[in-house]
C-alpha positions in Angstrom: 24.8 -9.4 -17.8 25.4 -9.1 -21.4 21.9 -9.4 -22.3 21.4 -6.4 -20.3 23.8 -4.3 -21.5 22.1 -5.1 -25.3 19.0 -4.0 -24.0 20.3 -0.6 -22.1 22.0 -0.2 -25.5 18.6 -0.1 -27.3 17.4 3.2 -25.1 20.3 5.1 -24.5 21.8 7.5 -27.1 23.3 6.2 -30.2 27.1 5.8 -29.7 26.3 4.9 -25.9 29.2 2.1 -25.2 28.5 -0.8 -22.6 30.4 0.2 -20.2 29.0 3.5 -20.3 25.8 1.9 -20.3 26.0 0.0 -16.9 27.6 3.3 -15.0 24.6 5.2 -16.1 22.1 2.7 -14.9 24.3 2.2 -12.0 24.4 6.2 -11.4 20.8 5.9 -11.3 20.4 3.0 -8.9 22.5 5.0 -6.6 20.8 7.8 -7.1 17.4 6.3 -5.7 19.0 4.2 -3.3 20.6 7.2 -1.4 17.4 9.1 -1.7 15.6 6.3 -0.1 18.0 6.8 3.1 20.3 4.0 2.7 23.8 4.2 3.9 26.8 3.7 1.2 27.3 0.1 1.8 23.5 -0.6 1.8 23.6 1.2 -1.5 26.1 -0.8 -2.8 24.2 -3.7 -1.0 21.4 -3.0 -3.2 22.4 -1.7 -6.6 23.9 -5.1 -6.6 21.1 -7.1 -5.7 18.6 -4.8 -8.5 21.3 -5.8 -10.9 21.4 -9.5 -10.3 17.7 -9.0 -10.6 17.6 -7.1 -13.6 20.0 -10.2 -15.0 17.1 -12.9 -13.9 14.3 -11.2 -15.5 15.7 -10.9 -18.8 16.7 -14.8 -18.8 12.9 -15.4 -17.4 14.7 -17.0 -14.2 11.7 -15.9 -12.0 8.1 -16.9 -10.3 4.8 -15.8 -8.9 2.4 -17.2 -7.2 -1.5 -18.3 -7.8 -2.7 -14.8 -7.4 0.2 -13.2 -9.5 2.1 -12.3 -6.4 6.3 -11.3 -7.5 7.6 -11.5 -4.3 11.1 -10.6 -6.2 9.7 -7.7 -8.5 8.2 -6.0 -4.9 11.1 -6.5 -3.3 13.7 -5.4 -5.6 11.6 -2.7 -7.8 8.1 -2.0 -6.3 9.1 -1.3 -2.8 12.7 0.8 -3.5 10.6 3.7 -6.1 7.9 3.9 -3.2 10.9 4.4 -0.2 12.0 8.2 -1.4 8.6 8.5 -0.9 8.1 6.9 2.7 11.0 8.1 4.0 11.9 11.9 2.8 8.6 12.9 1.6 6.2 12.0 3.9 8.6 11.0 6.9 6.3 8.3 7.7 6.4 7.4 11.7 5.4 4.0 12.3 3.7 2.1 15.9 3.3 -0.8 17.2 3.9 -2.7 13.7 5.3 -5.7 16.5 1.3 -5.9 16.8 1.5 -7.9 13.2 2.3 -11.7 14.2 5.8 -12.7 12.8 4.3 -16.1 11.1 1.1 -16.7 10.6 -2.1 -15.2 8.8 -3.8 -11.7 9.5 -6.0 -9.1 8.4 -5.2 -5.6 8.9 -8.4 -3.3 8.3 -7.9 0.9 8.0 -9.1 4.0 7.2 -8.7 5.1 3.9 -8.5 8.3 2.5 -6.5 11.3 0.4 -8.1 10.8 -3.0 -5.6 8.9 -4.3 -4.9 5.4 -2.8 -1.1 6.5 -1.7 -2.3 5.2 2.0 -2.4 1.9 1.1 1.1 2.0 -1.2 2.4 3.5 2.5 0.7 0.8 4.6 2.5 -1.7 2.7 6.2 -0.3 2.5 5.9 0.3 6.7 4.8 -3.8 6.8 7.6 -4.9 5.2 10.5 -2.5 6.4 9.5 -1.7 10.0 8.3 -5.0 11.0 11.0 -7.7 12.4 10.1 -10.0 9.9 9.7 -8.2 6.9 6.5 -9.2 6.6 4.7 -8.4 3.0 1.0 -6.7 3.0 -1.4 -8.6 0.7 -3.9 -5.7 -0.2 -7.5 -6.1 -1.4 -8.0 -4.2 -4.0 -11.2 -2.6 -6.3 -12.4 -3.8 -9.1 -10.9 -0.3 -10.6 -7.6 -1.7 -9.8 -7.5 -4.1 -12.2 -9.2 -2.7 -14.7 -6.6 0.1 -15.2 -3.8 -0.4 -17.7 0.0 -1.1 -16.2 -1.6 -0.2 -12.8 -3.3 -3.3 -12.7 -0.7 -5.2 -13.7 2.0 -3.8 -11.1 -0.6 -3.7 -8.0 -0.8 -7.5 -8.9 2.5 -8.3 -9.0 3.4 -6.3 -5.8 0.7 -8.4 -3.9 -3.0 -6.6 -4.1 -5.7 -9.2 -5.1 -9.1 -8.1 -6.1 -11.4 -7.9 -3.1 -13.3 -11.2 -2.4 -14.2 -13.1 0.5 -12.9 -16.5 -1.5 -9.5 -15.0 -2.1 -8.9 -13.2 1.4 -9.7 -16.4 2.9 -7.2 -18.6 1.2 -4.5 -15.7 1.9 -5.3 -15.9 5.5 -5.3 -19.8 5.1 -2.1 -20.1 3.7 -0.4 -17.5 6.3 -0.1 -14.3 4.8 -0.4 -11.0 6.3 -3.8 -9.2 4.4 -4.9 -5.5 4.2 -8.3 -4.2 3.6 -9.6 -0.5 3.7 -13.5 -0.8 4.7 -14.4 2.6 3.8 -13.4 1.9 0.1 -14.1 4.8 -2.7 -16.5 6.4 0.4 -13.2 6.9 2.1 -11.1 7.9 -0.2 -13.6 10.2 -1.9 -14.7 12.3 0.9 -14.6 16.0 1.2 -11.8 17.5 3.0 -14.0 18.9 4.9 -15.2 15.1 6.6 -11.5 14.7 6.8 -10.5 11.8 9.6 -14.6 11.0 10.4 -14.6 7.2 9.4 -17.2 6.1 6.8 -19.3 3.2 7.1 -17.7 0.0 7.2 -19.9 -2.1 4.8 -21.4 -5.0 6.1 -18.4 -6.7 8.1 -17.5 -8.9 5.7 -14.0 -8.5 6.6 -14.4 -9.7 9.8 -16.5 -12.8 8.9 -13.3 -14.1 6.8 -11.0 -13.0 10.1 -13.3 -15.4 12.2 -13.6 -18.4 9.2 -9.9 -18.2 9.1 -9.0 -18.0 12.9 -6.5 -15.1 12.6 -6.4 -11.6 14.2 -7.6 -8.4 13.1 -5.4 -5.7 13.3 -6.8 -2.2 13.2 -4.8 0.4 11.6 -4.8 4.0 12.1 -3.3 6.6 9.3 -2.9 9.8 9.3 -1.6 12.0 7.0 -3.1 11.1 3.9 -6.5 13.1 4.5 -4.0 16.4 3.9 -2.0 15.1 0.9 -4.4 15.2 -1.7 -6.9 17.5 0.0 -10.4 16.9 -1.8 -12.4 20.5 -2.4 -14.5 19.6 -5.0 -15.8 16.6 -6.6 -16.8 16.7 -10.8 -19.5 13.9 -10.2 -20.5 14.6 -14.3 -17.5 14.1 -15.7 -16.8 11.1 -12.9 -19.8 9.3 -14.4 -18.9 10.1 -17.8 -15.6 8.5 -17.5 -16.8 5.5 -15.1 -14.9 6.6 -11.9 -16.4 7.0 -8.4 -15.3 10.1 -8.3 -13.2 12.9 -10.0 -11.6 15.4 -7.2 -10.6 19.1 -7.4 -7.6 19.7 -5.3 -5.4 22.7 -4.4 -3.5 21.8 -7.5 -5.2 19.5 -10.0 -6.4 19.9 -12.4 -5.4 23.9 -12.4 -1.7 22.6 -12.9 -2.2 19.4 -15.0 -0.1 16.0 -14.7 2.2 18.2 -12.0 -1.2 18.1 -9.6 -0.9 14.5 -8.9 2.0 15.1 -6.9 0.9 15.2 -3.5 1.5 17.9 -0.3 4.7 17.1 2.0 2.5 15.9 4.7 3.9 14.0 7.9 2.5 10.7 8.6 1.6 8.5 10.8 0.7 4.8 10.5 -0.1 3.0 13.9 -0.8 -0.8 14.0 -3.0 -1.7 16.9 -3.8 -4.2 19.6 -4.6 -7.0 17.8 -8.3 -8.5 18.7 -8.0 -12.4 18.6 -10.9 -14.2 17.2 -10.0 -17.7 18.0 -11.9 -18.1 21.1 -15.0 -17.2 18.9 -15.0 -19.8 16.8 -15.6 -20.2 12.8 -19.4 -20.4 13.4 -19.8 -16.9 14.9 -19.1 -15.3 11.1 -22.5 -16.6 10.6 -23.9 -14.7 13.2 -24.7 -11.0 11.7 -24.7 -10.0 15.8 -21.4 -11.0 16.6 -20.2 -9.7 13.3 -21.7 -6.0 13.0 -20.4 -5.7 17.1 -16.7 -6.7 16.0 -16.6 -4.8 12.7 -18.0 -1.8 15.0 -15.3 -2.5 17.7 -13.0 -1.7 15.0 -14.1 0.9 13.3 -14.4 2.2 17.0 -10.8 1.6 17.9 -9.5 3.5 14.5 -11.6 6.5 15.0 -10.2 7.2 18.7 -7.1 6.3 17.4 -7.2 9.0 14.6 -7.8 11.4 16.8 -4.9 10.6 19.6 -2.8 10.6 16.4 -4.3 14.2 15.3 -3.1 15.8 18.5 -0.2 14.3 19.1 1.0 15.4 15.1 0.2 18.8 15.3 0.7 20.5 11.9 0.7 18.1 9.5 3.9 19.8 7.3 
């Protein structure tokens, strides 16, 4: 801990003692831990265990796996900042997350949407705390992704692994519960207007690694995000000039600058599906392009139905 302390000491105020130094960082744990609705002894639960974390990182007494995964860093820093988030800003209502196995491998597919990727960040915090297990999502992720400073790094420490076939196989392989988003930048980029009308699912490649891996597919249906970051306007120039798929206007960016990237109070929900078992099918039927295009379809199928149940039963979506 006194390694800490030397390195709070280096960022606070001059004069800043050490014990003064650990109550302010301990004030501010607290601080985000009661925003993220914890009780006071989970708080306390908590600032303790971000401390003892804190401690291990600075004498390197940590790990990550093949793909960079820091199953400590997402459970101790990644996944507390995102909960104020989840819990008091968008009041996320989770179903049927019991529809994710306990053990085992599978592949969750969903709509994306809302500009901004913030579905996906949501997707994974409702995996881990509403499911029995705890179970952590394993995104696929652009090639954007990783190509963006600190974002890059952070999305593959909390999990995300850039978007392959290879790499979502050997997840499934090796048991770990996978998340990919179809529609991609079509999704995420679409008008307001085409808000909750599914894009086109590529060419099934997801399901093709669900079969070769013998794990369920579990569709997943979220809504809320469409109205978050509501997209009115796309720059497409100035998109291409700066190499991103798209650059959107919104009710507030970029008329009010950095403060536009903070998205609309919207309600969400985020249901998890019947799962569809693709055991019985065999490995062999991902090289069939009929089997695969009618079970990426069935999909894509269930979401959309689902999105609109969800619709009505939400009502206003503040």
């Amino acid at each position: 801990m006194n390694e800490l302390v030397r390195r709070l000491l280096t960022v606070l105020p001059p004069g800043t003692g050490p014990q003064e130094a650990v109550g302010i960082l301990v004030g501010v744990l607290r601080w985000l831990t009661g925003h993220a609705g914890l009780d006071a002894e989970q708080s306390e639960e908590a600032v303790a265990q971000t401390l003892a974390f804190l401690r291990r990182r600075l004498e390197g007494d940590y790990v990550v796996d093949e793909f960079g995964f820091d199953r400590e860093f997402t459970e101790h820093v990644y996944l507390p900042v995102l909960r104020p988030l989840y819990r008091r800003w968008f009041r996320v209502e989770v179903r049927g997350v019991e529809n994710i196995p306990s053990s085992g491998g599978a592949l969750v597919v969903s709509n994306h949407s809302g500009t901004i990727p913030v579905d996906t960040l949501m997707t994974a915090v409702a995996v881990h705390d509403a499911h029995p297990a705890h179970r952590f999502l394993r995104p696929l992720g652009a090639d954007l992704v990783f190509a963006s400073p600190v974002v890059g790094e952070i999305a593959r420490s909390a999990g995300t692994t850039l978007a392959s076939q290879l790499d979502a196989a050997r997840l499934l392989e090796s048991g770990e519960v996978v998340g990919v988003w179809p529609e991609g930048f079509k999704g995420l980029g679409k008008p307001f207007s085409e808000r909750y009308r599914l894009q086109r699912f590529g060419r099934g490649g997801f399901v093709a690694t669900a079969l070769r891996a013998g794990v369920p597919i579990v569709p997943c249906s979220v809504v809320g995000a469409e109205e978050a970051y509501p997209m009115l306007a796309d720059l497409a120039p100035l998109a291409r000039l700066f190499g991103l798929p798209y650059l959107p206007v919104t009710p507030t960016f970029p008329h009010l600058g950095l403060l536009g990237v903070i998205p609309l109070p919207t309600r969400w929900i985020i249901d998890f599906g019947e799962p569809l078992d693709t055991r019985h099918l065999g490995p062999d039927a991902a090289d069939d392009p009929l089997t695969v295009f009618e079970l990426a379809d069935d999909v894509r199928e269930t979401i959309q139905r689902t999105l609109h149940t969800l619709l009505a039963q939400r009502g206003s979506p503040f």
